[in-house]
CHARMM internal coordinates of N, CA and C (Angstrom, degrees):
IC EDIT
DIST 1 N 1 CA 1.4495
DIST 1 CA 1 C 1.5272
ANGL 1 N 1 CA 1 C 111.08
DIST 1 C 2 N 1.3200
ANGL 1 CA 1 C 2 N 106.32
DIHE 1 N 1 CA 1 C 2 N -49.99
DIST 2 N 2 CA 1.8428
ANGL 1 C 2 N 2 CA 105.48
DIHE 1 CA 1 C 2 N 2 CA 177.07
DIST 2 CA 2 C 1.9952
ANGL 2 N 2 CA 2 C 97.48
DIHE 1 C 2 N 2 CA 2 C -47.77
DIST 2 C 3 N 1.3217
ANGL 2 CA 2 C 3 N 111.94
DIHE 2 N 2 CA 2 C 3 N -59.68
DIST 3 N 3 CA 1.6656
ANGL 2 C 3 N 3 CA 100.79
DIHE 2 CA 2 C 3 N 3 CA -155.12
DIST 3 CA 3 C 1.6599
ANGL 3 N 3 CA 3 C 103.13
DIHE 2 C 3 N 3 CA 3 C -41.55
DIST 3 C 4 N 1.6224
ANGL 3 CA 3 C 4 N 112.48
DIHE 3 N 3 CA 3 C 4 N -44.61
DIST 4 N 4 CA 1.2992
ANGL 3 C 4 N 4 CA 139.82
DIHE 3 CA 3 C 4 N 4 CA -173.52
DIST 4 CA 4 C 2.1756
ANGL 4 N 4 CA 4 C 90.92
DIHE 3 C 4 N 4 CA 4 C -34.94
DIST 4 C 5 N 1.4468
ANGL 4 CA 4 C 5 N 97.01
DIHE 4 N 4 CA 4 C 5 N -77.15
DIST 5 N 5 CA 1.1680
ANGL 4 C 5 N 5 CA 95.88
DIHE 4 CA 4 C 5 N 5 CA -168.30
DIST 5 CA 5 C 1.6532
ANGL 5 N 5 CA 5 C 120.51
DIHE 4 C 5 N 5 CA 5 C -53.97
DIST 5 C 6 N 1.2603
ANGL 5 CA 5 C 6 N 105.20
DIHE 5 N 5 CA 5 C 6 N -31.49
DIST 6 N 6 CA 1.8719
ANGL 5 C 6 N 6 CA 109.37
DIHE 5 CA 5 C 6 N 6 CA -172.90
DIST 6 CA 6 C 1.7122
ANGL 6 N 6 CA 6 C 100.43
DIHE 5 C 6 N 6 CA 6 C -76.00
DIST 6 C 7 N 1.3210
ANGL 6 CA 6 C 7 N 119.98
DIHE 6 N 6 CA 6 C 7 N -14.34
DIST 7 N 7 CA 1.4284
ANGL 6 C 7 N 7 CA 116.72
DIHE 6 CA 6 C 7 N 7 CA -173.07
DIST 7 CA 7 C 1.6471
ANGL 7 N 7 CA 7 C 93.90
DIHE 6 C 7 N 7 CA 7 C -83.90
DIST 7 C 8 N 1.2002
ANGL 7 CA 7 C 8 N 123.42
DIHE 7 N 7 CA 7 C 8 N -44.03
DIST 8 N 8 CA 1.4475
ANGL 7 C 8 N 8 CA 133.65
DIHE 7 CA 7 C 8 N 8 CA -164.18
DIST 8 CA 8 C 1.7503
ANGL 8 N 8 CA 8 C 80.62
DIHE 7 C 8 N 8 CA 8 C -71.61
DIST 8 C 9 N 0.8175
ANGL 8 CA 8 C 9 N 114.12
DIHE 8 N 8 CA 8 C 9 N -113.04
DIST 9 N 9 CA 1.8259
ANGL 8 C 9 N 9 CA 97.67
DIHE 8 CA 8 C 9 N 9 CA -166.71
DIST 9 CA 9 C 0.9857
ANGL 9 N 9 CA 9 C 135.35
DIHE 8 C 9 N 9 CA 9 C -31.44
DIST 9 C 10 N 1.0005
ANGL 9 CA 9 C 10 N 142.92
DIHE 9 N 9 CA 9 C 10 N -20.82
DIST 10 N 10 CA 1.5941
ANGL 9 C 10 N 10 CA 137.63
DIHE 9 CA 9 C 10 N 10 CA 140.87
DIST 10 CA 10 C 1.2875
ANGL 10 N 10 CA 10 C 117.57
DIHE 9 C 10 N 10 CA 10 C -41.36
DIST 10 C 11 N 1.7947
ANGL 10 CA 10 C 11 N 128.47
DIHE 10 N 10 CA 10 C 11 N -44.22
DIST 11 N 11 CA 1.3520
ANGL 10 C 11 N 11 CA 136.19
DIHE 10 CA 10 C 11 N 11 CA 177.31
DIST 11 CA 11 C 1.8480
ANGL 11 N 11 CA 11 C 99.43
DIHE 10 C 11 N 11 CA 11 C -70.13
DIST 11 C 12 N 1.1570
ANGL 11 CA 11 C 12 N 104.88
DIHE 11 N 11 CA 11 C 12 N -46.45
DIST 12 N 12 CA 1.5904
ANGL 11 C 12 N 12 CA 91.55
DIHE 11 CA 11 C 12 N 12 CA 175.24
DIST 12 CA 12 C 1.5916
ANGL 12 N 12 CA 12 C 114.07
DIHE 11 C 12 N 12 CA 12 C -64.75
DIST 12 C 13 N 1.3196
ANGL 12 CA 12 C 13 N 126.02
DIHE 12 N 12 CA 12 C 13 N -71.62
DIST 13 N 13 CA 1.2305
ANGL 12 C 13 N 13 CA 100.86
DIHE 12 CA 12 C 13 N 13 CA 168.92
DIST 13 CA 13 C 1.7884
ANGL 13 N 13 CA 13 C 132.50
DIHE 12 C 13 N 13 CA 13 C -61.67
DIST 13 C 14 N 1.1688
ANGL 13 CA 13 C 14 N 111.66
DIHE 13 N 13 CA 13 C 14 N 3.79
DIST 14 N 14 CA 1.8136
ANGL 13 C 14 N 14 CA 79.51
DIHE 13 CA 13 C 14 N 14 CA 131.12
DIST 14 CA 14 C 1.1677
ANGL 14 N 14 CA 14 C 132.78
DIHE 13 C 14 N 14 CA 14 C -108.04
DIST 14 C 15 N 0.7846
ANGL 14 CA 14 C 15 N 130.97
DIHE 14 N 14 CA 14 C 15 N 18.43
DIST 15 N 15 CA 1.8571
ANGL 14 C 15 N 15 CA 135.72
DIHE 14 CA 14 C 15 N 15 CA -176.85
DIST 15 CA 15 C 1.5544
ANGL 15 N 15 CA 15 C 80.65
DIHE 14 C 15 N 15 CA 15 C -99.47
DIST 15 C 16 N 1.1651
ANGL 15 CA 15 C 16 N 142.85
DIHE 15 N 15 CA 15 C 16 N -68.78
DIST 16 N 16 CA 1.6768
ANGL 15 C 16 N 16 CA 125.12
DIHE 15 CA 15 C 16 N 16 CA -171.07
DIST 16 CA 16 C 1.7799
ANGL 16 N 16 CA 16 C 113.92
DIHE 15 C 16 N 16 CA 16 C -58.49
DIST 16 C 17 N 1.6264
ANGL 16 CA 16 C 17 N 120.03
DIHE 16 N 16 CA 16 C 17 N -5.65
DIST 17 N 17 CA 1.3271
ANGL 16 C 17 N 17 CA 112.35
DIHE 16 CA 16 C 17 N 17 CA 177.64
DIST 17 CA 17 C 1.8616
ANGL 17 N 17 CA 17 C 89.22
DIHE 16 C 17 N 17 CA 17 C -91.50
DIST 17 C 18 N 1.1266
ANGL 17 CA 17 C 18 N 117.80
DIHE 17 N 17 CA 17 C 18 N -60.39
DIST 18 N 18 CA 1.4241
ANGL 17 C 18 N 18 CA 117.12
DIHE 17 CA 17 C 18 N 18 CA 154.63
DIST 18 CA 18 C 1.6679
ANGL 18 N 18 CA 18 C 115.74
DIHE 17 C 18 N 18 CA 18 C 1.73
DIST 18 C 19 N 1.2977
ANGL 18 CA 18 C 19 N 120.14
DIHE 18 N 18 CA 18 C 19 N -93.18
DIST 19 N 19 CA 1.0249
ANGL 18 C 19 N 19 CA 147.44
DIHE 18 CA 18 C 19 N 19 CA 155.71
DIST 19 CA 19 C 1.9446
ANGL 19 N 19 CA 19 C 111.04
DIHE 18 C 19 N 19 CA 19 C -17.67
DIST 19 C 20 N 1.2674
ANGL 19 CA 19 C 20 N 100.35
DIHE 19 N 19 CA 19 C 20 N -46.10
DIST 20 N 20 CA 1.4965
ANGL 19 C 20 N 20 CA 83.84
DIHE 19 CA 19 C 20 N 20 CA 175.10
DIST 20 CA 20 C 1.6304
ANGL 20 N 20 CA 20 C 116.16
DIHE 19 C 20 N 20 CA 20 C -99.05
DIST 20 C 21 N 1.6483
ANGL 20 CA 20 C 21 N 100.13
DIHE 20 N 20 CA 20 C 21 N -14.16
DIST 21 N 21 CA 1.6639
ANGL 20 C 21 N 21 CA 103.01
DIHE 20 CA 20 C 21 N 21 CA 171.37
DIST 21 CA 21 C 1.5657
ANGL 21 N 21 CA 21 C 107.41
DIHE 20 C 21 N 21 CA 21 C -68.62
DIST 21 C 22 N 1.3048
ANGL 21 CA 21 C 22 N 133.19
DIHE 21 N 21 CA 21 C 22 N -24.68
DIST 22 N 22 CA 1.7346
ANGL 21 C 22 N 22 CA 117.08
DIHE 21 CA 21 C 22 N 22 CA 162.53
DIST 22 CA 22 C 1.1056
ANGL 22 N 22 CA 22 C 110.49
DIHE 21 C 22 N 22 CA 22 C -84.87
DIST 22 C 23 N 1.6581
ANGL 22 CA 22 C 23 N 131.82
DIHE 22 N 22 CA 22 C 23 N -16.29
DIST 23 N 23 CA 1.3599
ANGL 22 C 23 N 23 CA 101.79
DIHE 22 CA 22 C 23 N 23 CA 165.06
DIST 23 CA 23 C 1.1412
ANGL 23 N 23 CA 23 C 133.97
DIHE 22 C 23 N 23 CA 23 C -71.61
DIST 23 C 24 N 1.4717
ANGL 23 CA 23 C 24 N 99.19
DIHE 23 N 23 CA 23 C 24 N -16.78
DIST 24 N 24 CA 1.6445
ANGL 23 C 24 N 24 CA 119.07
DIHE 23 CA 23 C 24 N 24 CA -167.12
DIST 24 CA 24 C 1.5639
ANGL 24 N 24 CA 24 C 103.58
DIHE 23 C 24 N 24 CA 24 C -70.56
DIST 24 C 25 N 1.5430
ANGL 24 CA 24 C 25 N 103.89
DIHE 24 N 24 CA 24 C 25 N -34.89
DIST 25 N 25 CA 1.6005
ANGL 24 C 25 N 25 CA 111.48
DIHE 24 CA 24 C 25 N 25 CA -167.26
DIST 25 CA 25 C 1.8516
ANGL 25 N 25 CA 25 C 100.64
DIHE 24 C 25 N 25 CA 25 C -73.35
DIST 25 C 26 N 1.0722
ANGL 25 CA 25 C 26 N 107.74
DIHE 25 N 25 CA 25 C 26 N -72.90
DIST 26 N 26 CA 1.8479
ANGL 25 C 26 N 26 CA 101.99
DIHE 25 CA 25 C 26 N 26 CA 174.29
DIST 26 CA 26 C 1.0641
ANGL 26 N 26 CA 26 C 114.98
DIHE 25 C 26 N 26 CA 26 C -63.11
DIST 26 C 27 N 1.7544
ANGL 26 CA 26 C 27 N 138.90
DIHE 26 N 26 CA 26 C 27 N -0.29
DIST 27 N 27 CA 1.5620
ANGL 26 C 27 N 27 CA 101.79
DIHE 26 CA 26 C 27 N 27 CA 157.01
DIST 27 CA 27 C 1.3713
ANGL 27 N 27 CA 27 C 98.97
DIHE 26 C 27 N 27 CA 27 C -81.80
DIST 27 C 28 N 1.3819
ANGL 27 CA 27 C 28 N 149.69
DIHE 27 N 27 CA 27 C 28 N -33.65
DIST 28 N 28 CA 1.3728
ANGL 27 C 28 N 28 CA 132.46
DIHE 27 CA 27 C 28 N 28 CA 153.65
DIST 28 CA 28 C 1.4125
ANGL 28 N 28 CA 28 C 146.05
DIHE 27 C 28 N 28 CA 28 C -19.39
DIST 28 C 29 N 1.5066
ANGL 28 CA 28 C 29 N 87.71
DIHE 28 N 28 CA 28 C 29 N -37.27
DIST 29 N 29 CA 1.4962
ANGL 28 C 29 N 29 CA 91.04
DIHE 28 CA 28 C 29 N 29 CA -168.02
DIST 29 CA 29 C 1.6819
ANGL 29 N 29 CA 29 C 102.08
DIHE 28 C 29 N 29 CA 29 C -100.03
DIST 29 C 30 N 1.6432
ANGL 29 CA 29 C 30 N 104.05
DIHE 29 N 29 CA 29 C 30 N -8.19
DIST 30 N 30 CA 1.3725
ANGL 29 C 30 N 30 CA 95.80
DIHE 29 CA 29 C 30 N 30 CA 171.10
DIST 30 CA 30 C 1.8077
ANGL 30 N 30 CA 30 C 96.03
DIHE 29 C 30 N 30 CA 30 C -88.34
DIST 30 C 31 N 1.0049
ANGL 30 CA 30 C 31 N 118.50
DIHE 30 N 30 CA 30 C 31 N -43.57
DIST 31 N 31 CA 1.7486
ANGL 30 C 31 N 31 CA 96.42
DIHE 30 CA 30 C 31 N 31 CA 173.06
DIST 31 CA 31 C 1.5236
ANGL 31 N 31 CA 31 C 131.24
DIHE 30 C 31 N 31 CA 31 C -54.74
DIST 31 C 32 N 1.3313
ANGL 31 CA 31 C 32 N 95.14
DIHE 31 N 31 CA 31 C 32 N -5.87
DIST 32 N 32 CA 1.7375
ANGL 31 C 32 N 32 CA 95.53
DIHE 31 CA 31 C 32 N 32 CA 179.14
DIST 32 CA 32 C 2.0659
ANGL 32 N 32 CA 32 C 92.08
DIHE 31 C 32 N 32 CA 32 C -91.90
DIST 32 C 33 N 1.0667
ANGL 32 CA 32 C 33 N 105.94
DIHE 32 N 32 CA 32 C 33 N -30.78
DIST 33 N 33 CA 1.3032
ANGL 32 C 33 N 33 CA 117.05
DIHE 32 CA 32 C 33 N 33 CA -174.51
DIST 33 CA 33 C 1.6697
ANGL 33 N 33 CA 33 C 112.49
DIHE 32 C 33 N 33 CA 33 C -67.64
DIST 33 C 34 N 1.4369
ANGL 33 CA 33 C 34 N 125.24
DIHE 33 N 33 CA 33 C 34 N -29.62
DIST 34 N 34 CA 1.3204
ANGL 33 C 34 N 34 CA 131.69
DIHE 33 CA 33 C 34 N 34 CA 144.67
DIST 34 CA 34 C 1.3545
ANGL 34 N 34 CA 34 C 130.25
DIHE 33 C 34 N 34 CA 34 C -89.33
DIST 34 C 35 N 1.0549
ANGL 34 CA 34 C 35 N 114.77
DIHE 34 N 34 CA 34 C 35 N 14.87
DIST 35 N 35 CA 1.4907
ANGL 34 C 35 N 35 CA 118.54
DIHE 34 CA 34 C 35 N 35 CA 151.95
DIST 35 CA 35 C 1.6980
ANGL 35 N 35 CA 35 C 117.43
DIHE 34 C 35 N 35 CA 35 C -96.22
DIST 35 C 36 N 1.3477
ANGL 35 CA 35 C 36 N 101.36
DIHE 35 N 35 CA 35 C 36 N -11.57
DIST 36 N 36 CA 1.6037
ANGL 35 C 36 N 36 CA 90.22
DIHE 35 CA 35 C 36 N 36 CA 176.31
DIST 36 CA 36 C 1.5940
ANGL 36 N 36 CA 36 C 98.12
DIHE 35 C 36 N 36 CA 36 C -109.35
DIST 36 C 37 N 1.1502
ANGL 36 CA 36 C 37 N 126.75
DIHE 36 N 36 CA 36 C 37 N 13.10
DIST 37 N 37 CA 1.3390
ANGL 36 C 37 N 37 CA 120.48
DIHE 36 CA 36 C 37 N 37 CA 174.84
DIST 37 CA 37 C 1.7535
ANGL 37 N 37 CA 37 C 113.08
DIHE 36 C 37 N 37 CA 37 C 60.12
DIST 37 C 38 N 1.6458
ANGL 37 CA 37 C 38 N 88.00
DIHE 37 N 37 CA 37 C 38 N 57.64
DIST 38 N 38 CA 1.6560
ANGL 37 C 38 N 38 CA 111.36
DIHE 37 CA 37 C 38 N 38 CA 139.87
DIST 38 CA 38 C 1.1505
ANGL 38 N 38 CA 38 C 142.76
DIHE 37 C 38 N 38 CA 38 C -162.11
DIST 38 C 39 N 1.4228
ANGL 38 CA 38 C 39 N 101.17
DIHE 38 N 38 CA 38 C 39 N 88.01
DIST 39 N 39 CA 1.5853
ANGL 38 C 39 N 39 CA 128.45
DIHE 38 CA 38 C 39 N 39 CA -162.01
DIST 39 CA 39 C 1.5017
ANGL 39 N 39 CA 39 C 114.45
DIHE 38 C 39 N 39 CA 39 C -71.59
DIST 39 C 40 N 1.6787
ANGL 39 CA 39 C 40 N 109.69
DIHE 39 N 39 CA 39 C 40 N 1.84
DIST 40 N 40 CA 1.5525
ANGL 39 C 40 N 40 CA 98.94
DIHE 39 CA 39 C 40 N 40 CA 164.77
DIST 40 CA 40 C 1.4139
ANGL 40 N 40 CA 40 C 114.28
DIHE 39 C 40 N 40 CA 40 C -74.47
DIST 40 C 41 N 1.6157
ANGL 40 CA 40 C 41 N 106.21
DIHE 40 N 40 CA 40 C 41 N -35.64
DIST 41 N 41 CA 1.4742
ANGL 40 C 41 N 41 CA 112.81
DIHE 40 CA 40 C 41 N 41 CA 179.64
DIST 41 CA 41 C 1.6491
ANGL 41 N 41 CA 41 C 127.21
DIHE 40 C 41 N 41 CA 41 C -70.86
DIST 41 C 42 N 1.2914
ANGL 41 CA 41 C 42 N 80.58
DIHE 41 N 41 CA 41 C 42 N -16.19
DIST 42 N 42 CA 1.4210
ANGL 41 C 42 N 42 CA 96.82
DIHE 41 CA 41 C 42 N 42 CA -156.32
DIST 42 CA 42 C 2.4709
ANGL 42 N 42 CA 42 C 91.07
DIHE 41 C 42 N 42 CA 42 C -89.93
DIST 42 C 43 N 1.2348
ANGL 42 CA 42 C 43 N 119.14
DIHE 42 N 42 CA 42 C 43 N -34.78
DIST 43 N 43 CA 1.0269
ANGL 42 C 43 N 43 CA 133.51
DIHE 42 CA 42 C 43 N 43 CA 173.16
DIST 43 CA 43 C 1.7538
ANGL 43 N 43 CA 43 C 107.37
DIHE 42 C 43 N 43 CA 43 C -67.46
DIST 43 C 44 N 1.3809
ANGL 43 CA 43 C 44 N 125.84
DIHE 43 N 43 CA 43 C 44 N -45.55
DIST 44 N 44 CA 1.3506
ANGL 43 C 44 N 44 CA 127.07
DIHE 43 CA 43 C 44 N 44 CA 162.91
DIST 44 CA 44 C 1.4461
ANGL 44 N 44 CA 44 C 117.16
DIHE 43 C 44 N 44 CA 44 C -49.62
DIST 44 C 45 N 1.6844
ANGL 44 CA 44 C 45 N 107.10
DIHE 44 N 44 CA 44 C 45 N -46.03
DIST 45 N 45 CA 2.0424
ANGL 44 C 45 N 45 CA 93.47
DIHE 44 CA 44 C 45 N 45 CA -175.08
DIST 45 CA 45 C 1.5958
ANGL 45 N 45 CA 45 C 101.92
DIHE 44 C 45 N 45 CA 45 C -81.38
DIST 45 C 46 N 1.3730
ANGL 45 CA 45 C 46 N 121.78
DIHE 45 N 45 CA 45 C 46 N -6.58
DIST 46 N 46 CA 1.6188
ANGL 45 C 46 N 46 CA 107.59
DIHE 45 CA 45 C 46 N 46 CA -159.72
DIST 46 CA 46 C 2.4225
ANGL 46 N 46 CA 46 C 83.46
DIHE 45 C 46 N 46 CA 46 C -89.67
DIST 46 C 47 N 1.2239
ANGL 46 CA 46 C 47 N 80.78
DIHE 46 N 46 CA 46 C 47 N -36.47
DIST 47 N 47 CA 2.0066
ANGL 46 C 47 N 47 CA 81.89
DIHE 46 CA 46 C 47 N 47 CA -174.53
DIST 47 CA 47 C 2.0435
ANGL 47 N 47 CA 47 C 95.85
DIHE 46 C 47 N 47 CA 47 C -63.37
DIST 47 C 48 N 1.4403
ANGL 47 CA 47 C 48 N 126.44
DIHE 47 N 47 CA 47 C 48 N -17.53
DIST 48 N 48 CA 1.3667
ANGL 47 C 48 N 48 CA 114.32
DIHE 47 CA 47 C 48 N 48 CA -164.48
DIST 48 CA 48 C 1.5372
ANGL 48 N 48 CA 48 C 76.55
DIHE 47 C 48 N 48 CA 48 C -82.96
DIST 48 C 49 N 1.1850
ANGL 48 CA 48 C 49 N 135.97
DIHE 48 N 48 CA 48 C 49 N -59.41
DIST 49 N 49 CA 1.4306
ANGL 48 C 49 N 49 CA 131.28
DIHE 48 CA 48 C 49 N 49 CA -138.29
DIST 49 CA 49 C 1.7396
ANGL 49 N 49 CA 49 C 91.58
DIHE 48 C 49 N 49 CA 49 C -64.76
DIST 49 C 50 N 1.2136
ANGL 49 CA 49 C 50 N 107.78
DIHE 49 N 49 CA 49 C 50 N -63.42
DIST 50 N 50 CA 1.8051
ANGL 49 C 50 N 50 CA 94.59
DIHE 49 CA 49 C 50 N 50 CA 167.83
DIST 50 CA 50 C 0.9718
ANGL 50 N 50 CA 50 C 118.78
DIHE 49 C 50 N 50 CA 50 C 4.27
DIST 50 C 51 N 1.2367
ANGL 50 CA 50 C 51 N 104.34
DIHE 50 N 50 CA 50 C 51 N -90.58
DIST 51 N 51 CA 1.6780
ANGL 50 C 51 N 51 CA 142.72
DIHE 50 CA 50 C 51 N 51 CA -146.53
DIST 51 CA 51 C 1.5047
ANGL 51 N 51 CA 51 C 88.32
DIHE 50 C 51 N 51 CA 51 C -81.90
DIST 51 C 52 N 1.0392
ANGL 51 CA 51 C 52 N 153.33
DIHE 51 N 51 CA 51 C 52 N -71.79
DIST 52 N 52 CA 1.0556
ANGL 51 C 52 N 52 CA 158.40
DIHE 51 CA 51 C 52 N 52 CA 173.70
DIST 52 CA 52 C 1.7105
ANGL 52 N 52 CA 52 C 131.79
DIHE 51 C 52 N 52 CA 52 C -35.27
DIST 52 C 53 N 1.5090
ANGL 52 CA 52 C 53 N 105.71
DIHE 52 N 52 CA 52 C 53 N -65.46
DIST 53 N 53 CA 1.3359
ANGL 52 C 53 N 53 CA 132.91
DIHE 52 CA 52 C 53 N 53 CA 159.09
DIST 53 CA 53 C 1.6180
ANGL 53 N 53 CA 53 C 127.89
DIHE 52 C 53 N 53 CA 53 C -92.49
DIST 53 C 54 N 1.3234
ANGL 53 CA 53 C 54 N 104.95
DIHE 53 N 53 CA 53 C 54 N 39.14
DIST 54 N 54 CA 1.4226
ANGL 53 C 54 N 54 CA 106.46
DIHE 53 CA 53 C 54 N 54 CA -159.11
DIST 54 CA 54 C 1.7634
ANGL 54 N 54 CA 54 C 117.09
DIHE 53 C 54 N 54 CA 54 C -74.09
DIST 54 C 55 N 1.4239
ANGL 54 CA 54 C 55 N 117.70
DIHE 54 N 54 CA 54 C 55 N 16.16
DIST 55 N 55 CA 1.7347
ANGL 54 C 55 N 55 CA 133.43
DIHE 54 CA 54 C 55 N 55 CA -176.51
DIST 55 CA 55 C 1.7696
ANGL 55 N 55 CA 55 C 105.48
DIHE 54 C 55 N 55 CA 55 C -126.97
DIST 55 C 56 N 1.7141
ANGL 55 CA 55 C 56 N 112.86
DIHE 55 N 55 CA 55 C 56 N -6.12
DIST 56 N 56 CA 1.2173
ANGL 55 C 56 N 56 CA 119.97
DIHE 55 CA 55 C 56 N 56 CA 176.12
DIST 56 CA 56 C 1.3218
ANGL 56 N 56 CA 56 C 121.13
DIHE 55 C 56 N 56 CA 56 C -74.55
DIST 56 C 57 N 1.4735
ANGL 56 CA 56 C 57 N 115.22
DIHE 56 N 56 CA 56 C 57 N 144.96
DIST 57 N 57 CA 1.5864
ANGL 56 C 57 N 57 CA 102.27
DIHE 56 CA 56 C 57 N 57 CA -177.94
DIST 57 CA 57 C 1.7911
ANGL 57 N 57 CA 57 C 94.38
DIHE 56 C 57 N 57 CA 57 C -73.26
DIST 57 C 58 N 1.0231
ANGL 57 CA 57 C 58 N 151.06
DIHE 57 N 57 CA 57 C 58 N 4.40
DIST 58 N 58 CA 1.5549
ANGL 57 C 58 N 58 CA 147.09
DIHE 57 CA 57 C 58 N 58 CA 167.74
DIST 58 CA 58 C 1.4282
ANGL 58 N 58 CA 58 C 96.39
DIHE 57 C 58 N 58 CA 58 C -75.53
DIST 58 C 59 N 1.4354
ANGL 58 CA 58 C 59 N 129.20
DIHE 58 N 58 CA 58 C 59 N -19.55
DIST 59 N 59 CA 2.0011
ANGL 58 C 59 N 59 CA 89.73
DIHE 58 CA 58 C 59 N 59 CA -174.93
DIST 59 CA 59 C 1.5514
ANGL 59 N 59 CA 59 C 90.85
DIHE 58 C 59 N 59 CA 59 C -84.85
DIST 59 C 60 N 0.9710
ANGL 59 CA 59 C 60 N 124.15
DIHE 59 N 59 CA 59 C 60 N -54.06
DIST 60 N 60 CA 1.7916
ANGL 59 C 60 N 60 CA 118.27
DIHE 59 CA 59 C 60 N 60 CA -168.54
DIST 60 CA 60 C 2.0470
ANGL 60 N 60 CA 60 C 95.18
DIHE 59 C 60 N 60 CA 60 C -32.61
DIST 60 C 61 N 1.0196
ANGL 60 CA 60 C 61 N 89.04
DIHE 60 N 60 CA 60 C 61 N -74.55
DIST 61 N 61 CA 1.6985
ANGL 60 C 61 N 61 CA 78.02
DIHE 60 CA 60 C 61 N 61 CA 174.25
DIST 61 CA 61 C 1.3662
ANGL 61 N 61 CA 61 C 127.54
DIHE 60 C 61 N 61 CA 61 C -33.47
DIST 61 C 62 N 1.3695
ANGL 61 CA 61 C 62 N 116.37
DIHE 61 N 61 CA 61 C 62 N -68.46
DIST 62 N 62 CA 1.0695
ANGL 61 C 62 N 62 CA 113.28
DIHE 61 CA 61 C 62 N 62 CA 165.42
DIST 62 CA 62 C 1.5779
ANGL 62 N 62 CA 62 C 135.82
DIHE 61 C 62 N 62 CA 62 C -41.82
DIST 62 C 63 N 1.3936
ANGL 62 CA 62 C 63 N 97.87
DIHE 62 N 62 CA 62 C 63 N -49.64
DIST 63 N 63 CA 1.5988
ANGL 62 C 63 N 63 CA 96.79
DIHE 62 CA 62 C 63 N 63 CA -178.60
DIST 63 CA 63 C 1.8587
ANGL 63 N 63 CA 63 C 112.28
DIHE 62 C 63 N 63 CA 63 C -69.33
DIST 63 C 64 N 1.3439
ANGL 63 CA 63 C 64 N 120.72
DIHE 63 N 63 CA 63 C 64 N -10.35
DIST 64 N 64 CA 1.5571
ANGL 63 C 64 N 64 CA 127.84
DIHE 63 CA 63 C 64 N 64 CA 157.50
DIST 64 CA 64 C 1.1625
ANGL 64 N 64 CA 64 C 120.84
DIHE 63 C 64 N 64 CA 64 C -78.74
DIST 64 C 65 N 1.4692
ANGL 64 CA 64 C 65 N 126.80
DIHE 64 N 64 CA 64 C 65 N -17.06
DIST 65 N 65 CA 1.7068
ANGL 64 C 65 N 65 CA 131.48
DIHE 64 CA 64 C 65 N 65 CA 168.74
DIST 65 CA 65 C 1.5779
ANGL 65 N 65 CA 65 C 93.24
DIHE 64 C 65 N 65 CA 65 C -93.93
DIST 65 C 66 N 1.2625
ANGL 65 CA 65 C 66 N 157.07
DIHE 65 N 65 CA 65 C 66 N -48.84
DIST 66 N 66 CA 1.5556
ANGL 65 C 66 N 66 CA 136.10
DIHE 65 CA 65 C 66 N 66 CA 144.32
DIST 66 CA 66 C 1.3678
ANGL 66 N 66 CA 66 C 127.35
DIHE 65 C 66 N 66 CA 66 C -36.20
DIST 66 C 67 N 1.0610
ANGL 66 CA 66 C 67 N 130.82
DIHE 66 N 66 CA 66 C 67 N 10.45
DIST 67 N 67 CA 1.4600
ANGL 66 C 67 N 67 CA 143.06
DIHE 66 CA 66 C 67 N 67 CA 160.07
DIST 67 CA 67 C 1.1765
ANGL 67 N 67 CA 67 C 103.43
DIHE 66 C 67 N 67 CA 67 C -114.73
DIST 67 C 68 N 0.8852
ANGL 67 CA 67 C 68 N 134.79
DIHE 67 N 67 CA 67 C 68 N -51.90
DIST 68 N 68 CA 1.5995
ANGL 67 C 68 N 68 CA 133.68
DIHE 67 CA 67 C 68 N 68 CA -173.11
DIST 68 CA 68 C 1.7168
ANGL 68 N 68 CA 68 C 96.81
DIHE 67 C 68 N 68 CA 68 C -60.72
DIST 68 C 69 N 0.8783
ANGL 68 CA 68 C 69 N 111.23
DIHE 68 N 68 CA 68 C 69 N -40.32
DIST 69 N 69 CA 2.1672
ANGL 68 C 69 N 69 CA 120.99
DIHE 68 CA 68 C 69 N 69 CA -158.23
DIST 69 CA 69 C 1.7332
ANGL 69 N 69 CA 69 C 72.69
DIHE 68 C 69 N 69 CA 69 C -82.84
DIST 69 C 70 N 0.8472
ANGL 69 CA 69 C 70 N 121.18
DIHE 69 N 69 CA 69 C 70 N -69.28
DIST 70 N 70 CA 2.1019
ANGL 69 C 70 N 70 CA 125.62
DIHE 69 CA 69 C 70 N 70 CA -155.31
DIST 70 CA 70 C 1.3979
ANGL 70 N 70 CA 70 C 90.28
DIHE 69 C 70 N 70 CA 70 C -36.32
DIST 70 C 71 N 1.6052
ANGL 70 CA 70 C 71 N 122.51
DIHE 70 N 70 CA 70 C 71 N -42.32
DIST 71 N 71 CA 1.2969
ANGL 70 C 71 N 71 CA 107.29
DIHE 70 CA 70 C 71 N 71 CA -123.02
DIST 71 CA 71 C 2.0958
ANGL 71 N 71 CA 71 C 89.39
DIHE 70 C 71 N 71 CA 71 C -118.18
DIST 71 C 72 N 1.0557
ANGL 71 CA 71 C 72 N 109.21
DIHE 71 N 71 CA 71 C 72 N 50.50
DIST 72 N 72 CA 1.4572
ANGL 71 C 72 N 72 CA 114.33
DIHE 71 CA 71 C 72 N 72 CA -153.36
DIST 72 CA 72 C 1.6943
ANGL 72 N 72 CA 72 C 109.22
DIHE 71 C 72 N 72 CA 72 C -148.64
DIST 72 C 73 N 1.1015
ANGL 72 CA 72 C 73 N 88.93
DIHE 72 N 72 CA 72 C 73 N 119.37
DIST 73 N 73 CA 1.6228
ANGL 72 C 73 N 73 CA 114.42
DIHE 72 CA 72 C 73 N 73 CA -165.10
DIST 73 CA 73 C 1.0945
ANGL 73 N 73 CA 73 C 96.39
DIHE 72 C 73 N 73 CA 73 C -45.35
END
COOR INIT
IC SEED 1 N 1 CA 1 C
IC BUILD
């Protein structure tokens, strides 16, 4: 029963390193996406990581680069 349990947490923490390697990938690709000046696209992957990654240290990021984009002439 112990191996049982040490296998189960190990599988959870990697599915949460998991978890931050796609967030990691679309908040990127929305910064490559505001560097070429297109922040509609670039406002869609930062709202997926939200919704998506919403326990990742990428939505706090994200949801401050959607304020920054909202709030922009």
């Amino acid at each position: 029963m112990n191996r049982l349990c040490v296998l189960i947490m190990l599988l959870i923490a990697l599915s949460a390193g998991c978890t931050d390697t796609g967030a990691q990938s679309l908040y990127e690709t929305a910064q490559l996406e505001e560097r070429q000046n297109n922040p509609a696209h670039a406002q869609q992957l930062y709202q997926q990581i939200i919704e998506e990654y919403p326990s990742s240290d990428y939505a706090g990021k994200a949801r401050e680069r959607l304020l920054h984009l909202q709030h922009r002439p």
